[in-house]
mmCIF file of the N, C-alpha and C atoms, coordinates in Angstrom:
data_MODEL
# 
_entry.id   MODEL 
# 
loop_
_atom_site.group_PDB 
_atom_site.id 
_atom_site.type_symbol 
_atom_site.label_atom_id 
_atom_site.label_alt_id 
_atom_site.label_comp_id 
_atom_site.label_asym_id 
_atom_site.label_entity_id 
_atom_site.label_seq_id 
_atom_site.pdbx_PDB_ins_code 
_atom_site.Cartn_x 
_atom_site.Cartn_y 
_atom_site.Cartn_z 
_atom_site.occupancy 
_atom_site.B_iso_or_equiv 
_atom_site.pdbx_formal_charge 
_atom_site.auth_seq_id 
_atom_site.auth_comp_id 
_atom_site.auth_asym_id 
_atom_site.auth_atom_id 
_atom_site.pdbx_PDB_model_num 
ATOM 1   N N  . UNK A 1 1  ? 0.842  -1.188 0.000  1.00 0.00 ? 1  UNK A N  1 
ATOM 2   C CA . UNK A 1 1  ? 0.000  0.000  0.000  1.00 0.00 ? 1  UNK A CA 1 
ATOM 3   C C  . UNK A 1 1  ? 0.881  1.242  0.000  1.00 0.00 ? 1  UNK A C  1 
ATOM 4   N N  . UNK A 1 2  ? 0.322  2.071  -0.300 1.00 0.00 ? 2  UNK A N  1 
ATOM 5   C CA . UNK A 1 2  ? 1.590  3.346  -1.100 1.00 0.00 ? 2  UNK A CA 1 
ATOM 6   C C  . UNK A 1 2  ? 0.924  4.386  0.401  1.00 0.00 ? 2  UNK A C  1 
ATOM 7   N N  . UNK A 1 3  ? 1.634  5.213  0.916  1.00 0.00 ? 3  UNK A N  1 
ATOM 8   C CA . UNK A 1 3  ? 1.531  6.208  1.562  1.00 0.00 ? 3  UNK A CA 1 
ATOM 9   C C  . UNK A 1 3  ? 1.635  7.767  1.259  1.00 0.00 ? 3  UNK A C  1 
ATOM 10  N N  . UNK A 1 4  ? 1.540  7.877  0.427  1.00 0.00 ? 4  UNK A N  1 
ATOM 11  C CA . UNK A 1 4  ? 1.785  9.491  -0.405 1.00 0.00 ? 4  UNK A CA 1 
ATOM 12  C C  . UNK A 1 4  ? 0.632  10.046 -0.240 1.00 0.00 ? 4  UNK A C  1 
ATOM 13  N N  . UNK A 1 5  ? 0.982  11.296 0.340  1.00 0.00 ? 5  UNK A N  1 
ATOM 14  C CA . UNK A 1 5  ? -0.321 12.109 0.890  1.00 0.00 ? 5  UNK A CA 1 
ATOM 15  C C  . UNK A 1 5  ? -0.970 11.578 2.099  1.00 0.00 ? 5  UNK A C  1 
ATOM 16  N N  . UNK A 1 6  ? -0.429 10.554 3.356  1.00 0.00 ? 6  UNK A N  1 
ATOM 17  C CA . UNK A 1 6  ? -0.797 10.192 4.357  1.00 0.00 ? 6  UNK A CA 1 
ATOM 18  C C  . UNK A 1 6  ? 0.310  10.749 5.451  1.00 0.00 ? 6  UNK A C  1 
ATOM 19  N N  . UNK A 1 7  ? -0.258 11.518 6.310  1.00 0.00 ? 7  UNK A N  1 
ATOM 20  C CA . UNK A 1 7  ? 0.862  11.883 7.384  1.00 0.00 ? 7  UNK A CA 1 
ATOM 21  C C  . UNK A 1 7  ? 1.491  10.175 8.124  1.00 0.00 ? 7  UNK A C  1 
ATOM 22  N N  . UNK A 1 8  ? 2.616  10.918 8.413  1.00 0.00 ? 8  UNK A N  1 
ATOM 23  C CA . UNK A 1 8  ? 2.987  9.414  9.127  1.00 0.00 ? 8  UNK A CA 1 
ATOM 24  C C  . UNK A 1 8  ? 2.842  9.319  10.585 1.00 0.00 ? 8  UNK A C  1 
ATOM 25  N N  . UNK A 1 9  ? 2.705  7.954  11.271 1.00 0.00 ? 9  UNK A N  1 
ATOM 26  C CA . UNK A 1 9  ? 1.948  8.009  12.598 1.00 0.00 ? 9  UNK A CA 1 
ATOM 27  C C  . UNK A 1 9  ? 3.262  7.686  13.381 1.00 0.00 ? 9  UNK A C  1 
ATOM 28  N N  . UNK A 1 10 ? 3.846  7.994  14.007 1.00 0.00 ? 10 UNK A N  1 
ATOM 29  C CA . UNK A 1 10 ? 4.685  7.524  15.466 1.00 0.00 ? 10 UNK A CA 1 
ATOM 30  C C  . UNK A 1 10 ? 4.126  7.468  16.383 1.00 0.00 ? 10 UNK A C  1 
ATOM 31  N N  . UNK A 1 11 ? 4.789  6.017  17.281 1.00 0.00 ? 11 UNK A N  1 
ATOM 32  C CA . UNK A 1 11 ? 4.981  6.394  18.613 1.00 0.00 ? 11 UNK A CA 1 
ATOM 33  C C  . UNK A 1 11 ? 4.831  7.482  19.382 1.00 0.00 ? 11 UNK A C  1 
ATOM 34  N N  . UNK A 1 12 ? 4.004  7.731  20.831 1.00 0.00 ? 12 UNK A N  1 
ATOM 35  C CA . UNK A 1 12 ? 4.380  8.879  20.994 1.00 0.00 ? 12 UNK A CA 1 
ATOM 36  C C  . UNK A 1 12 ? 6.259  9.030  21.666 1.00 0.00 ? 12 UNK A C  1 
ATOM 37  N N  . UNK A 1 13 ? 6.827  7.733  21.761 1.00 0.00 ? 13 UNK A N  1 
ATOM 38  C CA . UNK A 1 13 ? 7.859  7.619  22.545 1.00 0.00 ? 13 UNK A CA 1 
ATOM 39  C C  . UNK A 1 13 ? 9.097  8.098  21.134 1.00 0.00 ? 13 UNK A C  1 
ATOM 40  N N  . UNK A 1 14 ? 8.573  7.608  20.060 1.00 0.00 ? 14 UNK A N  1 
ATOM 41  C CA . UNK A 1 14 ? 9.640  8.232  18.559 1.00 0.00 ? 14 UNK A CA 1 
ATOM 42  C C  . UNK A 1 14 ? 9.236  9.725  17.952 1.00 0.00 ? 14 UNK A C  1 
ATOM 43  N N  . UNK A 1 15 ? 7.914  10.339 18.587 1.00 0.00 ? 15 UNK A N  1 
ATOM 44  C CA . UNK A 1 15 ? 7.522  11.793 18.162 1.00 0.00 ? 15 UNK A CA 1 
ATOM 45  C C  . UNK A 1 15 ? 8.181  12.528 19.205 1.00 0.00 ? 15 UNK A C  1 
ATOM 46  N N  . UNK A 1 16 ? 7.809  11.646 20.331 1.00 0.00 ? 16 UNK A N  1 
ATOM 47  C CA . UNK A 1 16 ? 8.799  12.588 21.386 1.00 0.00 ? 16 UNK A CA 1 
ATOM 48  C C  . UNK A 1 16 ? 10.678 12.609 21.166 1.00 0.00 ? 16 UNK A C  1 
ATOM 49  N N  . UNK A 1 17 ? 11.111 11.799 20.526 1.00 0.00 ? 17 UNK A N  1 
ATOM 50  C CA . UNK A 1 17 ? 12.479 11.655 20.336 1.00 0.00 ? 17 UNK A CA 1 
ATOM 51  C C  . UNK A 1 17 ? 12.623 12.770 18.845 1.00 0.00 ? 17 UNK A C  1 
ATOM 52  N N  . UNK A 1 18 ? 11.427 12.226 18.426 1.00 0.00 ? 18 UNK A N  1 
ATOM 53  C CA . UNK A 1 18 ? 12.282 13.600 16.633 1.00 0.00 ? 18 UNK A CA 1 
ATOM 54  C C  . UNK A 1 18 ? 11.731 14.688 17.169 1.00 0.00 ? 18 UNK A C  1 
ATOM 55  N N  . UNK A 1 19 ? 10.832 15.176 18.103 1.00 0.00 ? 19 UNK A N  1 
ATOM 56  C CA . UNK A 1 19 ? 11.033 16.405 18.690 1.00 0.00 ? 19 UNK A CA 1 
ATOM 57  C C  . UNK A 1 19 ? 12.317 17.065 19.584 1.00 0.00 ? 19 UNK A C  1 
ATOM 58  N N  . UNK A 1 20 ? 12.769 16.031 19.920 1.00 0.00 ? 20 UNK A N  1 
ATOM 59  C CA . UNK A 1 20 ? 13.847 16.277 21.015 1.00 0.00 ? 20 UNK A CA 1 
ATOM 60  C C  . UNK A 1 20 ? 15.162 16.426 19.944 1.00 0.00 ? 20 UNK A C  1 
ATOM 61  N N  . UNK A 1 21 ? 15.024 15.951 18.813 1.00 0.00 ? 21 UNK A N  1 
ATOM 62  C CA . UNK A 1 21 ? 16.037 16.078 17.723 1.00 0.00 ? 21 UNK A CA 1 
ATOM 63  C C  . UNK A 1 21 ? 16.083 17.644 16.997 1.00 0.00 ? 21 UNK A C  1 
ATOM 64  N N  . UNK A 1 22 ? 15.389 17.575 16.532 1.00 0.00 ? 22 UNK A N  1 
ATOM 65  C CA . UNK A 1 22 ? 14.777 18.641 16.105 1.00 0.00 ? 22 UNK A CA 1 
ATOM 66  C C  . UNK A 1 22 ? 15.376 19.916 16.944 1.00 0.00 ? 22 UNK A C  1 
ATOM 67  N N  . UNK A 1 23 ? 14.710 19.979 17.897 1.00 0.00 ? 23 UNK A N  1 
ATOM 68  C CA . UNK A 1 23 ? 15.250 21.246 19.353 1.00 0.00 ? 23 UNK A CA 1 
ATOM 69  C C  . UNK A 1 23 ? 16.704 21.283 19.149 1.00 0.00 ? 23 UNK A C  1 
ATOM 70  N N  . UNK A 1 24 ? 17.354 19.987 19.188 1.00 0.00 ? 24 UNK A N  1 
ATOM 71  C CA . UNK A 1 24 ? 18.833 20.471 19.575 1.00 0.00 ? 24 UNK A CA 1 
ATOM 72  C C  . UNK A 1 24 ? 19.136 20.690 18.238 1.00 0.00 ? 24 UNK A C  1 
ATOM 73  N N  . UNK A 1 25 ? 18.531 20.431 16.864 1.00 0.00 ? 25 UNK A N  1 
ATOM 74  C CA . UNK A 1 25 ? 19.646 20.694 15.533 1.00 0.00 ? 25 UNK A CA 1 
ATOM 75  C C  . UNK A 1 25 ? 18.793 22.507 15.576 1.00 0.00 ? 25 UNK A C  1 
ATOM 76  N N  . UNK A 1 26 ? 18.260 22.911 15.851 1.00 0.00 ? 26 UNK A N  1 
ATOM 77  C CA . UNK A 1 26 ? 17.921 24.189 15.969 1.00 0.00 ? 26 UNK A CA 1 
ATOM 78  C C  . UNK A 1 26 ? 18.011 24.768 17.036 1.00 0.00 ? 26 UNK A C  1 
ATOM 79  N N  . UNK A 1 27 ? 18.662 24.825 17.799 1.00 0.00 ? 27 UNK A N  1 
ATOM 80  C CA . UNK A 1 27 ? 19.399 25.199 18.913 1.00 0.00 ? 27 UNK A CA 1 
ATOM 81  C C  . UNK A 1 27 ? 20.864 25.258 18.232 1.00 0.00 ? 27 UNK A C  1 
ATOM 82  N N  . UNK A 1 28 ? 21.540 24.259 17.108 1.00 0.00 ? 28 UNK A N  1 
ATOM 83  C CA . UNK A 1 28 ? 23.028 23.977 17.233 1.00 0.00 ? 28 UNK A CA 1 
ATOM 84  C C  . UNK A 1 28 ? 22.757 25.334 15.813 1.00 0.00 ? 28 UNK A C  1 
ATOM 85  N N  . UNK A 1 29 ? 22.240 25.679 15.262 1.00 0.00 ? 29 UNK A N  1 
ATOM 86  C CA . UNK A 1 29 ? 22.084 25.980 14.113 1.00 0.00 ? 29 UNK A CA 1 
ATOM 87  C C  . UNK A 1 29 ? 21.299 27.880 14.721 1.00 0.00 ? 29 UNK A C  1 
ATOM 88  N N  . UNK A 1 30 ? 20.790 27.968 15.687 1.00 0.00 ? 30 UNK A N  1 
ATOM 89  C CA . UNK A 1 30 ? 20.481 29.405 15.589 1.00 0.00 ? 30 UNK A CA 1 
ATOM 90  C C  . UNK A 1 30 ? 21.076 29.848 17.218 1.00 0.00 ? 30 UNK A C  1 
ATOM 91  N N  . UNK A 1 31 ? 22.725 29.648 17.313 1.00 0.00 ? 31 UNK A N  1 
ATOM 92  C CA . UNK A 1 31 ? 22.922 29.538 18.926 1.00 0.00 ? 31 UNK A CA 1 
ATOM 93  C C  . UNK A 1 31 ? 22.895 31.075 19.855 1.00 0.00 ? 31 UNK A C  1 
ATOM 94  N N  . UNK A 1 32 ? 23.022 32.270 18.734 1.00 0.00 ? 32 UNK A N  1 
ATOM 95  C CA . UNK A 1 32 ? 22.632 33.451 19.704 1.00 0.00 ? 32 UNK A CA 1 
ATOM 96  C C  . UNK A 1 32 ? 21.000 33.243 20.032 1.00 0.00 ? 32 UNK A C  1 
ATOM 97  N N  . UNK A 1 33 ? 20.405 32.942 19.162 1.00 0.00 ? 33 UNK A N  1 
ATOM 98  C CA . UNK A 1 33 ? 18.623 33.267 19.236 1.00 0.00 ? 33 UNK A CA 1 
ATOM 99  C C  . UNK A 1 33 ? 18.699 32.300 20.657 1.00 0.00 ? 33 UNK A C  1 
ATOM 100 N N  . UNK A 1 34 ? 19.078 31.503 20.388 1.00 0.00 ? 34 UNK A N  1 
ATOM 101 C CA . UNK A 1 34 ? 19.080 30.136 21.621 1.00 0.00 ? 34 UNK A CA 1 
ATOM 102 C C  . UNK A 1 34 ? 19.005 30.637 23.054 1.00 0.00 ? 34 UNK A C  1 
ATOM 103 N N  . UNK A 1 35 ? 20.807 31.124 23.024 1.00 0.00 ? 35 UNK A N  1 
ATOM 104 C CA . UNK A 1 35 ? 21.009 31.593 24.261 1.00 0.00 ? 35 UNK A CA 1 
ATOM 105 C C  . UNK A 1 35 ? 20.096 32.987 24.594 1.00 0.00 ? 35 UNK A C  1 
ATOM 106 N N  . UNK A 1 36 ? 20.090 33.646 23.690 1.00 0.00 ? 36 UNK A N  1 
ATOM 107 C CA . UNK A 1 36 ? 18.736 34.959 24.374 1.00 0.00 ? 36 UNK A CA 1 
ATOM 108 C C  . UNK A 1 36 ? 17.957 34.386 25.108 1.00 0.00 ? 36 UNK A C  1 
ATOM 109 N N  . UNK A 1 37 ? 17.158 33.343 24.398 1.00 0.00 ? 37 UNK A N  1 
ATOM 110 C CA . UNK A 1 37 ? 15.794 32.561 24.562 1.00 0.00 ? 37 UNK A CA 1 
ATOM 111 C C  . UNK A 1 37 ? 16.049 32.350 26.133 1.00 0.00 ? 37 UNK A C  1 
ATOM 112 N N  . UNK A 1 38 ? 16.935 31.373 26.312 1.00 0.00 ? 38 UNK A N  1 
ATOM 113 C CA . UNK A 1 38 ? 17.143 30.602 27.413 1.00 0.00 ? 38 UNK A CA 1 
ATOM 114 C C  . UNK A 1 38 ? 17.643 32.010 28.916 1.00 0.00 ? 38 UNK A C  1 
ATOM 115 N N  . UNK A 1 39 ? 18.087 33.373 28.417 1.00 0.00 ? 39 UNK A N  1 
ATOM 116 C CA . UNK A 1 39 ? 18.656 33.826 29.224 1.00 0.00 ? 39 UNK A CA 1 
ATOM 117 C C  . UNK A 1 39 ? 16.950 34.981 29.527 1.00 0.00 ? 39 UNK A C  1 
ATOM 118 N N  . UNK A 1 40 ? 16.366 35.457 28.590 1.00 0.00 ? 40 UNK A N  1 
ATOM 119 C CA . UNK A 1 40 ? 14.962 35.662 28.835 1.00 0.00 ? 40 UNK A CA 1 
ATOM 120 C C  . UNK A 1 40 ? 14.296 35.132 29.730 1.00 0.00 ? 40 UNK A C  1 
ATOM 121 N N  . UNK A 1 41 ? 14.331 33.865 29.231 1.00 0.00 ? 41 UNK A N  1 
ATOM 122 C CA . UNK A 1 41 ? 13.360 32.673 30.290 1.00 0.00 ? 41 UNK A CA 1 
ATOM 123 C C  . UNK A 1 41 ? 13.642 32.716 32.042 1.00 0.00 ? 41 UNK A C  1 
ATOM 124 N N  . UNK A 1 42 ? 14.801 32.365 31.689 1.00 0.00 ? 42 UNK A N  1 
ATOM 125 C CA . UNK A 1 42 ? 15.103 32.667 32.943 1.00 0.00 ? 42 UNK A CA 1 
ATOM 126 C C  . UNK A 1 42 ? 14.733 33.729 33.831 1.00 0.00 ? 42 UNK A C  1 
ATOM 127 N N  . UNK A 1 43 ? 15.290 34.483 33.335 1.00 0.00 ? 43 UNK A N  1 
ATOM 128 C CA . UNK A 1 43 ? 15.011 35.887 34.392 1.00 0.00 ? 43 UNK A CA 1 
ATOM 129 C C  . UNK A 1 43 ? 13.826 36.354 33.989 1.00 0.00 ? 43 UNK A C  1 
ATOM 130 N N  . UNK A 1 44 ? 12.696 35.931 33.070 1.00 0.00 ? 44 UNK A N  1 
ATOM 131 C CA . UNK A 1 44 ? 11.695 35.775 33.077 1.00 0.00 ? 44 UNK A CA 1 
ATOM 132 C C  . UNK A 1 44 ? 10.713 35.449 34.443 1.00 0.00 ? 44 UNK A C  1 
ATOM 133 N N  . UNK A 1 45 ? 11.316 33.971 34.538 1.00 0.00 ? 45 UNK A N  1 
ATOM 134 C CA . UNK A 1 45 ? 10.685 33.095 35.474 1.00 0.00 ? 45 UNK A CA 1 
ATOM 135 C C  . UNK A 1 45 ? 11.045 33.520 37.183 1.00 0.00 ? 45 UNK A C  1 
ATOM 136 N N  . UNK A 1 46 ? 12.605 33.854 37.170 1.00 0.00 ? 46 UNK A N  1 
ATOM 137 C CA . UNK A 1 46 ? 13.030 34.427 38.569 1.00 0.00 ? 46 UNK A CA 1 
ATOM 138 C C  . UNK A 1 46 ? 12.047 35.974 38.712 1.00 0.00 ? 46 UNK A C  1 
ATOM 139 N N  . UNK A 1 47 ? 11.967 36.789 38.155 1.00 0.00 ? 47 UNK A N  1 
ATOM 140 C CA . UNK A 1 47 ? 11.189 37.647 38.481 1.00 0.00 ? 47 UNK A CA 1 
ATOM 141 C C  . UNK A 1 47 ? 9.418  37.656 38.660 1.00 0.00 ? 47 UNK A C  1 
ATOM 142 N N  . UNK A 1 48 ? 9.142  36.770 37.868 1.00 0.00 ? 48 UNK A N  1 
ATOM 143 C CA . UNK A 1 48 ? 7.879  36.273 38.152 1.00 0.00 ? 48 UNK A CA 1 
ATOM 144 C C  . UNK A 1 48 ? 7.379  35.425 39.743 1.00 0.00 ? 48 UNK A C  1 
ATOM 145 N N  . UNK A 1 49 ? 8.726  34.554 39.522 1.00 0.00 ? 49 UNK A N  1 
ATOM 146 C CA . UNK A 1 49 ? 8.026  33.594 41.162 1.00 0.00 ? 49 UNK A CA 1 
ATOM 147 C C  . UNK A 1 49 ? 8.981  33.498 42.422 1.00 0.00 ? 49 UNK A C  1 
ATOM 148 N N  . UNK A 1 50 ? 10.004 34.473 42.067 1.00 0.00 ? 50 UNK A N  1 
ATOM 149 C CA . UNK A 1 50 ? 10.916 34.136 43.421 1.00 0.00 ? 50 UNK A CA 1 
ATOM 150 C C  . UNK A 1 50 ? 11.706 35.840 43.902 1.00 0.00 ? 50 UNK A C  1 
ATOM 151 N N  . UNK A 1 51 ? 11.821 36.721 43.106 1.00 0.00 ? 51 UNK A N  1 
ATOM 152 C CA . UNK A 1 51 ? 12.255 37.880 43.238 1.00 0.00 ? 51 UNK A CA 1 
ATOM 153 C C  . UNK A 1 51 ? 11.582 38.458 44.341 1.00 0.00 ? 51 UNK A C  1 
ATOM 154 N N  . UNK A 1 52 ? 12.126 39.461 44.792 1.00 0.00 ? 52 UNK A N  1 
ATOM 155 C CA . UNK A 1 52 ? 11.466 40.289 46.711 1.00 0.00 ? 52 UNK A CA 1 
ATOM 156 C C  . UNK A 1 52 ? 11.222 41.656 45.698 1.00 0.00 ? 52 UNK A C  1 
ATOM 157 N N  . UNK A 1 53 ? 10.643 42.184 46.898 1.00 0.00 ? 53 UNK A N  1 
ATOM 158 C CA . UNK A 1 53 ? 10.175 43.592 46.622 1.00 0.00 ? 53 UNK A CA 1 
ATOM 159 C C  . UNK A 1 53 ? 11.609 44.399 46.131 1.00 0.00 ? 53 UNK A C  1 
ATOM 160 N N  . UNK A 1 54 ? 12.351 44.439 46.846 1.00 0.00 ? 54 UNK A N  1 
ATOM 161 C CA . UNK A 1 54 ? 13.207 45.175 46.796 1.00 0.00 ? 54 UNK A CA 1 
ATOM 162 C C  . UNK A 1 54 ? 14.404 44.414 45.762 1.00 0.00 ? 54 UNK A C  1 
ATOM 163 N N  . UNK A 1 55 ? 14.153 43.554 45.531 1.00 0.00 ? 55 UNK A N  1 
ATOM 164 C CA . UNK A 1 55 ? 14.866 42.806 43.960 1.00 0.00 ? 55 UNK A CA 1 
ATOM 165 C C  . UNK A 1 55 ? 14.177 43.566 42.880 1.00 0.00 ? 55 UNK A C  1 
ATOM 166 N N  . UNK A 1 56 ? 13.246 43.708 42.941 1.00 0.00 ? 56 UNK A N  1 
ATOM 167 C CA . UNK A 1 56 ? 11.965 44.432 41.624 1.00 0.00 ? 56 UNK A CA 1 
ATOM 168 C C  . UNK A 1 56 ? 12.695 45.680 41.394 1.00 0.00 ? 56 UNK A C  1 
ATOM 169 N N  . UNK A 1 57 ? 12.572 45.997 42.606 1.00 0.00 ? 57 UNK A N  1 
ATOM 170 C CA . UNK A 1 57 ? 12.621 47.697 42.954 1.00 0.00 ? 57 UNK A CA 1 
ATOM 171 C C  . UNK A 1 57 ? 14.179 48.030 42.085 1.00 0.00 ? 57 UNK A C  1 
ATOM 172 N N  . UNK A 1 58 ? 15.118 47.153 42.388 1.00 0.00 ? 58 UNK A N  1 
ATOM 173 C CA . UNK A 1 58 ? 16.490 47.351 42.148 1.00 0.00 ? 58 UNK A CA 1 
ATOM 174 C C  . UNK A 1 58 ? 16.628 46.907 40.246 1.00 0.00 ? 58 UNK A C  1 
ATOM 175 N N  . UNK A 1 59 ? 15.869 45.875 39.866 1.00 0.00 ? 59 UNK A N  1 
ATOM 176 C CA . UNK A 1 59 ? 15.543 45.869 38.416 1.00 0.00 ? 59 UNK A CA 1 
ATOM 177 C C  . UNK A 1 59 ? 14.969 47.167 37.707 1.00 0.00 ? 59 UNK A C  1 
ATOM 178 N N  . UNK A 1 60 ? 13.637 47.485 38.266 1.00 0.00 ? 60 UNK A N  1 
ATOM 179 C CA . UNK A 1 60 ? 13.223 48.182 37.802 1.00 0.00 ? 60 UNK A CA 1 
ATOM 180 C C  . UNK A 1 60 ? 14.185 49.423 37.390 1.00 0.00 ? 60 UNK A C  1 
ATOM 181 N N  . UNK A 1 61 ? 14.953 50.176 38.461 1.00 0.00 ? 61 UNK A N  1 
ATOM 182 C CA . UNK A 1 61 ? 15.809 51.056 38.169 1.00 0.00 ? 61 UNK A CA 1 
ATOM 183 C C  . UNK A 1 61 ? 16.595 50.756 36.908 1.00 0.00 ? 61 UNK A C  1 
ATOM 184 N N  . UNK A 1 62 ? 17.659 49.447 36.921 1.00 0.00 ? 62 UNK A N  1 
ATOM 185 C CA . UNK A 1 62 ? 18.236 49.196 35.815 1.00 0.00 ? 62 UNK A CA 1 
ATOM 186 C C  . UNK A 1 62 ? 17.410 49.021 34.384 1.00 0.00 ? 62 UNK A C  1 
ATOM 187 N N  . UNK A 1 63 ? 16.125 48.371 34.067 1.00 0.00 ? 63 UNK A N  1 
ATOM 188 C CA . UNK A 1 63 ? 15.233 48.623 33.309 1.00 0.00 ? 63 UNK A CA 1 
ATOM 189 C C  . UNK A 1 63 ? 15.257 50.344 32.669 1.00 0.00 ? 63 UNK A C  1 
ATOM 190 N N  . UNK A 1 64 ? 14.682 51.244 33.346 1.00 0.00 ? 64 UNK A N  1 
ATOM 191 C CA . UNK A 1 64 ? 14.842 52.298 33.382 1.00 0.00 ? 64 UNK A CA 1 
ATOM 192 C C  . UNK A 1 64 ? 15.999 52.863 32.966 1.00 0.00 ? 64 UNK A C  1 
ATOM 193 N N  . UNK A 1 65 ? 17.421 52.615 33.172 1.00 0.00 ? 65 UNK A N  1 
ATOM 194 C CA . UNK A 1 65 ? 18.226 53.467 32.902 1.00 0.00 ? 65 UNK A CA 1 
ATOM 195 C C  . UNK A 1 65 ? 18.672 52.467 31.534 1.00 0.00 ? 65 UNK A C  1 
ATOM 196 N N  . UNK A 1 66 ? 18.549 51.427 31.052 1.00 0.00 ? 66 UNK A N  1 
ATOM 197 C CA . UNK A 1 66 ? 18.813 50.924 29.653 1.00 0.00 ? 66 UNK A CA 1 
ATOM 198 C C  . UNK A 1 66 ? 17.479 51.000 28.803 1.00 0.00 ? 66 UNK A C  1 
ATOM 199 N N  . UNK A 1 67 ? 16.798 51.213 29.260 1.00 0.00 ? 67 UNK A N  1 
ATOM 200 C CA . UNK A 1 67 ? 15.701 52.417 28.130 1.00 0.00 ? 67 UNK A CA 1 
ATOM 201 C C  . UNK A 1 67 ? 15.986 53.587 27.898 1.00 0.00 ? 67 UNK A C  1 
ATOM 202 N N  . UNK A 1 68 ? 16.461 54.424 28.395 1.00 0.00 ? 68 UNK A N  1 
ATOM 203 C CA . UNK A 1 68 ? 16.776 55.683 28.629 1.00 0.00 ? 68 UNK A CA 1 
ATOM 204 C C  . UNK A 1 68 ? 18.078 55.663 27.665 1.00 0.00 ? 68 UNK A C  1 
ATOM 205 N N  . UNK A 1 69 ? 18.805 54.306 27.914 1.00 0.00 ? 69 UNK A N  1 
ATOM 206 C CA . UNK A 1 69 ? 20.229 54.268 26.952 1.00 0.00 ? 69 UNK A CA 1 
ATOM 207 C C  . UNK A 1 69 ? 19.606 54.012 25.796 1.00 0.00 ? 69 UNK A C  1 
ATOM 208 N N  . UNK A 1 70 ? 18.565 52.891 25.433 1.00 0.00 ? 70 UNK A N  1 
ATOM 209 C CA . UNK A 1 70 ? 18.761 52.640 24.433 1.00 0.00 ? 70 UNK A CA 1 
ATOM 210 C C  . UNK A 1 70 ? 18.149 54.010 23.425 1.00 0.00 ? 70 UNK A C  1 
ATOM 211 N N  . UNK A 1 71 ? 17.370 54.780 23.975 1.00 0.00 ? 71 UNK A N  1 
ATOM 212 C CA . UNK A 1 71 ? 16.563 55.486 23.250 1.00 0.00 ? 71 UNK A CA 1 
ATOM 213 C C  . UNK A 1 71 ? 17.371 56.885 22.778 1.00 0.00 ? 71 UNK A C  1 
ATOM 214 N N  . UNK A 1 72 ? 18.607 56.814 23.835 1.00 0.00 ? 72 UNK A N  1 
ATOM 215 C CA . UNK A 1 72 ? 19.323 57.926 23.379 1.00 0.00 ? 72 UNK A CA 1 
ATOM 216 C C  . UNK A 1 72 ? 20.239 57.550 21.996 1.00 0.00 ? 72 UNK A C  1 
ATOM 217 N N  . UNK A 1 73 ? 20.855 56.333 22.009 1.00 0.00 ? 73 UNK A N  1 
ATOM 218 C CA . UNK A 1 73 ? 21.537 55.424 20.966 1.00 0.00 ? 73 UNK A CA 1 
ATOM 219 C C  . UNK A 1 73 ? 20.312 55.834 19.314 1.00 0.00 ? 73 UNK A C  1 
ATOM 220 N N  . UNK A 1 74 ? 19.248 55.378 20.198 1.00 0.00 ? 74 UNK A N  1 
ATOM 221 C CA . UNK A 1 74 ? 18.306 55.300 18.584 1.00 0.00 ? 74 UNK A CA 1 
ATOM 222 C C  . UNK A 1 74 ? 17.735 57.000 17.809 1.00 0.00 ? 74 UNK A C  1 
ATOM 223 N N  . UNK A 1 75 ? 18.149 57.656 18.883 1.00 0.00 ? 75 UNK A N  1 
ATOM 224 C CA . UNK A 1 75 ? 17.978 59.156 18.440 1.00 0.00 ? 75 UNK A CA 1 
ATOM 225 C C  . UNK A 1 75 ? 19.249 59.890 17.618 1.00 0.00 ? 75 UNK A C  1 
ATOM 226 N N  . UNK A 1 76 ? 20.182 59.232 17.584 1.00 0.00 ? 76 UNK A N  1 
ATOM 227 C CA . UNK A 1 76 ? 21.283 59.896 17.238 1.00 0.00 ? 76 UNK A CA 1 
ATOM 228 C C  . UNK A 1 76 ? 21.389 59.241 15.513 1.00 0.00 ? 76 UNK A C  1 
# 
């Protein structure tokens, strides 16, 4: 029986493996986008569920003064 024009069915244990393939050849292949991603996330996630008031407070300032940079950079 011919399969052309039928998606193919895996395992979920071999969809989960060519997904897991997949991730790392695009990870090895876009490695700044990667590391942003992963360095986002992070301090994504630390400021969301574990940061103190006064961790915020001390971001926020730095936030603030690299807006302030970047916008002077993009005016010139």
């Amino acid at each position: 029986m011919n399969n052309k024009g039928r998606p193919r069915k895996y395992t979920p244990e071999k969809a989960r493996q060519i997904n897991i393939n997949n991730s790392i050849q695009w990870n090895k292949q876009h490695k700044e986008s990667a590391y942003r991603n992963q360095k986002k996330s992070r301090a994504k996630n630390f400021l969301l569920n574990d940061a103190r008031i006064d961790e915020l407070e001390f971001f926020s300032e730095l936030i603030y003064e690299r807006l302030k940079e970047l916008k002077n950079n993009n005016s010139n």
